[in-house]
Each structure stands twice: as C-alpha cells, then as structure tokens.
ZAMARGU-4260 file (C-alpha; in steps of 0.2 Angstrom, whole numbers, plus 5000, padded with zeros to 4 digits):
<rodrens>
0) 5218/5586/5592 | 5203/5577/5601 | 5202/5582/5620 | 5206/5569/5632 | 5194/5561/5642
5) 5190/5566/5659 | 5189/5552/5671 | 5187/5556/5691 | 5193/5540/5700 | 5188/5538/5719
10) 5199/5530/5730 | 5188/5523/5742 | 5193/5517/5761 | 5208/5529/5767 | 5217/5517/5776
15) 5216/5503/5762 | 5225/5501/5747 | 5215/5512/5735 | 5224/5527/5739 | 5242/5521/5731
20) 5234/5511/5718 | 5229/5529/5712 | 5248/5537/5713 | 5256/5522/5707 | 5246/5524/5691
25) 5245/5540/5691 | 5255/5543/5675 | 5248/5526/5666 | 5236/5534/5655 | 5242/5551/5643
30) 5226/5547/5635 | 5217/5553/5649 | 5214/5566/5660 | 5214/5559/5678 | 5205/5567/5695
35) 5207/5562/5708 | 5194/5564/5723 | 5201/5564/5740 | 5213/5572/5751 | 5228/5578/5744
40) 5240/5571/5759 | 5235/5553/5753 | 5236/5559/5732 | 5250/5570/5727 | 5247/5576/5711
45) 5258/5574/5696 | 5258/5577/5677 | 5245/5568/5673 | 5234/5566/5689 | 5224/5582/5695
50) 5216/5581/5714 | 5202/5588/5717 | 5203/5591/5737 | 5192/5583/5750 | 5198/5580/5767
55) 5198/5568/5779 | 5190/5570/5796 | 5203/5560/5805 | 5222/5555/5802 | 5224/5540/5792
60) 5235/5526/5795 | 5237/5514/5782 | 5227/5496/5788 | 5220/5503/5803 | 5200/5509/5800
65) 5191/5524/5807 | 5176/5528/5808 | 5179/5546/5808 | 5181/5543/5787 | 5168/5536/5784
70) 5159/5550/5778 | 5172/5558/5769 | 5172/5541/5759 | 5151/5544/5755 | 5156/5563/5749
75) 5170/5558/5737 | 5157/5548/5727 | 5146/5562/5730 | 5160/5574/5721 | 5161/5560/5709
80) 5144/5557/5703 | 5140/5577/5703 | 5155/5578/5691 | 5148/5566/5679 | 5130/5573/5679
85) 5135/5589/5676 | 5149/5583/5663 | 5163/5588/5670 | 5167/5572/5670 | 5166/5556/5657
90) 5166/5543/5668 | 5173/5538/5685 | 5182/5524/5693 | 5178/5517/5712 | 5192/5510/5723
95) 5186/5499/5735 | 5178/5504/5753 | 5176/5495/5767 | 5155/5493/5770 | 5157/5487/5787
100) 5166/5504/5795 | 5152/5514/5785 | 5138/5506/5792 | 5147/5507/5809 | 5150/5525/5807
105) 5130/5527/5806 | 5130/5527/5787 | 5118/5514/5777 | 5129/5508/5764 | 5126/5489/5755
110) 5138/5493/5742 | 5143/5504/5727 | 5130/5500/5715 | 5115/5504/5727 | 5123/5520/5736
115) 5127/5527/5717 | 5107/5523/5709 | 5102/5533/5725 | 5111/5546/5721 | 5110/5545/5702
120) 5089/5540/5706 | 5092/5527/5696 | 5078/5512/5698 | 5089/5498/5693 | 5105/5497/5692
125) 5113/5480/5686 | 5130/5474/5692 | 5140/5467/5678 | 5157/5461/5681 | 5170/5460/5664
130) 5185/5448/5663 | 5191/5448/5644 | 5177/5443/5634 | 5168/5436/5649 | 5153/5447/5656
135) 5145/5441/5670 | 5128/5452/5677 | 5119/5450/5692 | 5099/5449/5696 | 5102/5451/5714
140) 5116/5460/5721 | 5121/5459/5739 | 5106/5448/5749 | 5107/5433/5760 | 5104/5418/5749
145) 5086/5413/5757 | 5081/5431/5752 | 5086/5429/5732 | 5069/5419/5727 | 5059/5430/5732
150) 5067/5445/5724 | 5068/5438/5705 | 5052/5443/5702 | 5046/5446/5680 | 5046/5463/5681
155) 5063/5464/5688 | 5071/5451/5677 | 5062/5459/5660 | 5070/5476/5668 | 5087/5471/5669
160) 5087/5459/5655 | 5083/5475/5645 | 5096/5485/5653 | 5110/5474/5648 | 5103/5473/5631
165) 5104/5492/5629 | 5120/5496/5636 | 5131/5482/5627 | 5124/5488/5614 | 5128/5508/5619
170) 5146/5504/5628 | 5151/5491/5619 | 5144/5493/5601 | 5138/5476/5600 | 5124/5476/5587
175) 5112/5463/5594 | 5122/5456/5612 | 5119/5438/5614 | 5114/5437/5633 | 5114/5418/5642
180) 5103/5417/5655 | 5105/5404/5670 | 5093/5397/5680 | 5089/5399/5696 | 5088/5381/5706
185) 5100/5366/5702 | 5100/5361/5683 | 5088/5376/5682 | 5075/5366/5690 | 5074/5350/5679
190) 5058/5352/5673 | 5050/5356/5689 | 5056/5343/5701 | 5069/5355/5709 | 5060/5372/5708
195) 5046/5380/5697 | 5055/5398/5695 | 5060/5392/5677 | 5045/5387/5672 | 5033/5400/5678
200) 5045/5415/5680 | 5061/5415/5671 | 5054/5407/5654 | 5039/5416/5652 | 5050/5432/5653
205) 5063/5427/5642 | 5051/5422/5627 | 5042/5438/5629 | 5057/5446/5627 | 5065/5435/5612
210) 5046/5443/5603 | 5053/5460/5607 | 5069/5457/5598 | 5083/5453/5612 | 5093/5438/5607
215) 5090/5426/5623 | 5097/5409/5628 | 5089/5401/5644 | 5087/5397/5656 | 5103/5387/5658
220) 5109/5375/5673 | 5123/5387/5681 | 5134/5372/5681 | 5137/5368/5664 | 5135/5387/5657
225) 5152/5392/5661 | 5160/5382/5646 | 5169/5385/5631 | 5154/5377/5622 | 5142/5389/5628
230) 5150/5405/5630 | 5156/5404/5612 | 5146/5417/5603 | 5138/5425/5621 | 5142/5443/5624
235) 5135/5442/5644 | 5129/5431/5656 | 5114/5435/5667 | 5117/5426/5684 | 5104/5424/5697
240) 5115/5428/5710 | 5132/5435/5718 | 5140/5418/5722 | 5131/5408/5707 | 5141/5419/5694
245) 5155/5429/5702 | 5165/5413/5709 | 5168/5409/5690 | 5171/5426/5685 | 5184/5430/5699
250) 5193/5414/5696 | 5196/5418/5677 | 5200/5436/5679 | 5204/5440/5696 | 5217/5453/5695
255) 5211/5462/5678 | 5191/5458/5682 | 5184/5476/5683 | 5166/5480/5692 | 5154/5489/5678
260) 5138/5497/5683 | 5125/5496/5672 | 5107/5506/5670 | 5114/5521/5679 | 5113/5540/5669
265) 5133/5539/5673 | 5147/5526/5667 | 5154/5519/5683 | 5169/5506/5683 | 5178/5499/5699
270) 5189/5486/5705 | 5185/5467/5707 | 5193/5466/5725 | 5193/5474/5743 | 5203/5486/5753
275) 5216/5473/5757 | 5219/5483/5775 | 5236/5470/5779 | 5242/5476/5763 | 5240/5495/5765
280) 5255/5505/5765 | 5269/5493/5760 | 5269/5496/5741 | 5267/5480/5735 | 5248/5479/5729
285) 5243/5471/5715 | 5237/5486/5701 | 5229/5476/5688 | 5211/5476/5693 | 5213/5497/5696
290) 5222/5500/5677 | 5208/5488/5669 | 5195/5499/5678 | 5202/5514/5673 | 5205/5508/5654
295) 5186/5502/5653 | 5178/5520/5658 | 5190/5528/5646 | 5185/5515/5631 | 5168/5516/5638
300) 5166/5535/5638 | 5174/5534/5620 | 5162/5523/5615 | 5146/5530/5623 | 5147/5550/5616
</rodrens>
C-alpha cells in the first residue's frame, strides 16, 4: 500500500477562524496524513488529524486579537517550513493570519509568501492564486499601487516568468504551460500613448523568453484577458499586480480559490480569504476555500515526488 501523504496545516491567527476550519475537516481526507501545528486547546486531535503542540502565549478568545500571539503564529510556520525541509512533511497548508496584530506585536510581517522565501531563502517566490482551471500569478505582491512600476523590472519579470513555467510544469504536469501575460498600463499602453513598460520592458522579455522555449502570449490589455476567448487553451495568467488579477480570480472562485506559492524549495497552499474575526467561534464558516487548499498540497506533493 503506498504511504499517505503528510501534510502539516497551520492554522494561522488564534482568535480567527482557522482554528475550526481545521477540526471541522479534520476527518475529510483518509488519503492523508494530517498535522496540525498549533496548541492543542484550539486542535483536539482525532483519527485522522495528529497535533503537533505549540502554545499560545496568551488565552484565546475567539474574534478578539492579541498581541500576545503573534509570535506563536511566526513559530507555527517556523515548525511548518522546518517539517517540509527536512521531509517530514510533504507539503503544508496556511490558514489565514491577521498581518496587522503581527506587525503590531513588533513582528515585520507583509504576508505569507515573503515571511515563507525568508525562511526558505528563497529569492523569488511567485504568488499564484487557482480557481478551477483558472491560475492567476502575480509580478508584484503586496505594494501600494504608485510603487508597482517601479518594481517590474526585466530581470524580475524573466525570473518569475520562468518560475511559473517550471513549476506548472513540475506540480501540474503540464508539458509546455501556456502562460498570458498582461500589460501593465490601460489597453497595455496602446502603443505607447498610455505607458512605454510594454514596449520597452514587458515585450523585450517576453520574445526573449519565447527563443528560450516558454510558450508566451503578451502582453495583453487586463480588461479583455479575462474572457472565454482568451483563456481557452492558457494554463496561467501573469498579472502585473494584486488588484489587476485577483478581483477576477476571487469573483469566479471565491470559496474554493486556494493561494499556491510558487518558486519556493517547499510546496505551500493556503486559503483565498481572511481571518473573518466576527465569524470566529460560532461554527458556521465557510470550509470550501481550506478543503481545496488542503486537496491541492496533497495532489501537489503527489505530483511533485
């Protein structure tokens, strides 16, 4: 019989809802071997969900934050990543945190992907956000809008154009991914008139690329990419930035959308959505975005051996 997968799920802020998505899917997956990072008080263990204890510095009330947890939210990623480096883990799942209480709590924290290539020493990782067939990545992650220019620079778009290449075709055994890749300005600059990134950035990277064998479409104007008639046949989407490809993304799969982390040494899946404080502790959050997590770093650590 082949062993089942390990799979270390985090259950990010305490006071949030992470905590019961965990239990209340605790026995959803025989196929699996499920841990669970945190403190036992907030993760009974049953058949099919192991705890792997770390404890909270203060007592937890569900929707009220404390700034007291904030680190023991940093060392159950910690325990995570550790797991999957040393491979007693295949993969993990992230609940959702809350960044403001970390940062408040004297941690710098600008979300999952960057604290997890830190630790991992990872130069680039690539947010990539799934919904069904629909894969949406990021150039930028989490920057004010007026900062977004000037981080798309060649070598980070050739970086992370290559990154996605590789690891669709690694996870997701796609022999040669087809990858759309938007402009940056309004009708991806119309020729100039509204922005020369196309022209003498985004271009130039993508033919270099299509010579090195990556099959390339771009750039596209953001507004008309998302349609049936493009996304036919298109395994990803490279979006410039958060809101220019997420707002679509989250609006066809929020629920089920699951957060993939790309270009790390680790597989990494989380939930499309927040903490959801006024929701904590009453039962009756949504579990659809946490089982499609959990499902993807299983297929995902199947596929990737």
């Amino acid at each position: 019989m082949t062993e089942r997968p390990c799979i270390a799920i985090t259950p990010g802020e305490p006071a949030g809802i992470g905590p019961e998505l965990v239990t209340r899917l605790s026995d959803a997956f025989p196929q699996a071997r499920l841990v669970a990072i945190g403190d036992p008080a907030l993760l009974p263990a049953t058949d099919n969900l192991e705890v792997r204890a770390v404890r909270t510095a203060a007592p937890v009330t569900p929707g009220l934050l404390d700034p007291r947890n904030a680190a023991y939210v940093l060392e159950t990623l910690r325990t995570a990543v550790s797991g999957c480096q040393d491979g007693s883990f295949q993969a993990m799942v992230t609940g959702p945190v809350h960044k403001g209480v970390i940062n408040e709590a004297g941690h710098p924290f600008s979300g999952h992907t960057e604290y997890l290539a830190a630790l991992t020493a990872a130069p680039m990782p690539v947010m990539m956000l799934a919904a069904g067939s629909l894969r949406v990545a990021l150039a930028t992650t989490h920057l004010p809008l007026r900062d977004v220019a000037d981080a798309i620079t060649p070598e980070r778009l050739d970086t992370i154009l290559r990154i996605i290449d590789h690891d669709l075709r690694r996870f997701y055994a796609i022999e040669r991914p087809h990858i759309l890749v938007a402009g940056l300005n309004p009708h991806a600059g119309e020729s100039g008139h509204m922005g020369r990134e196309e022209i003498e950035m985004i271009t130039p990277v993508i033919e270099r690329l299509r010579d090195a064998g990556l099959n390339l479409t771009g750039p596209l104007p953001a507004d008309t990419l998302f349609t049936p008639g493009r996304l036919d046949g298109a395994d990803a989407v490279l979006a410039m930035y958060h809101d220019q490809g997420l707002p679509v993304l989250k609006h066809v799969g929020f629920g089920h959308a699951v957060n993939i982390t790309l270009g790390l040494p680790i597989i990494r899946t989380s939930v499309d959505h927040g903490t959801a404080l006024d929701l904590a502790g009453r039962g009756v959050a949504d579990t659809g975005s946490m089982r499609a997590a959990i499902h993807e770093a299983i297929a995902m650590g199947q596929r990737g051996r």
